[in-house]
Residue, then its C-alpha position, 0 to 999 in steps of 0.5 A: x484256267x482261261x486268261x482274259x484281256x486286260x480290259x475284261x480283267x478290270x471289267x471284272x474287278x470292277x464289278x467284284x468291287x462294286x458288288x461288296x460296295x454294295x452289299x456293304x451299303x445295303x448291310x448298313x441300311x438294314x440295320x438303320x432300318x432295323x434300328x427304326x423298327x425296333x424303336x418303333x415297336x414294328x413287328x414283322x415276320x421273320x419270313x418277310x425279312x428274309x424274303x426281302x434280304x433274298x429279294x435284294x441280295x438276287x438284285x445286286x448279284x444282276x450285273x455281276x452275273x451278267x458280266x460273268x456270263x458275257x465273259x463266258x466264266x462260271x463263278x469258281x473261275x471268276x473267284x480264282x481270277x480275281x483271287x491271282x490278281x489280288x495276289x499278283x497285285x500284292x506282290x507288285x506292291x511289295 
């Protein structure tokens, strides 16, 4: 597995970080909007939903991807990277 400089390390778990925070603002919004919805008796098809969640989750995956690719790294790598510096961090916690 490929060793990357400290600063490209943050790079990339900045963007992990970002990307959940993201996706964890998008997640509430759904269902606030959901929420509307429901009480306003809109309906819509399941397919426009699902269109849309694809369509913004591509979005947000943009600048992940990007910084991925600039990194010469595929995903599993990216995984296993941030998966050692969770690890490695933890245990200079402890």
């Amino acid at each position: 597995m490929r060793k990357l400089s400290s600063r490209d390390l943050e790079r990339l778990v900045r963007s992990h970080r970002n990307l959940k925070i993201s996706l964890w603002v998008f997640a509430v919004a759904m269902v606030g909007v959901l929420a509307l919805l429901i009480v306003n008796e809109v309906t819509l098809s399941p397919a426009c939903g699902t269109a849309v969640g694809v369509g913004i989750g591509a979005l947000l995956l943009i600048p992940q991807r990007q910084l991925l690719s600039e990194l010469g790294l595929s995903r599993d790598e990216a995984r296993q990277i941030l998966r050692d510096e969770r690890e490695r961090r933890r245990s200079a916690g402890n």
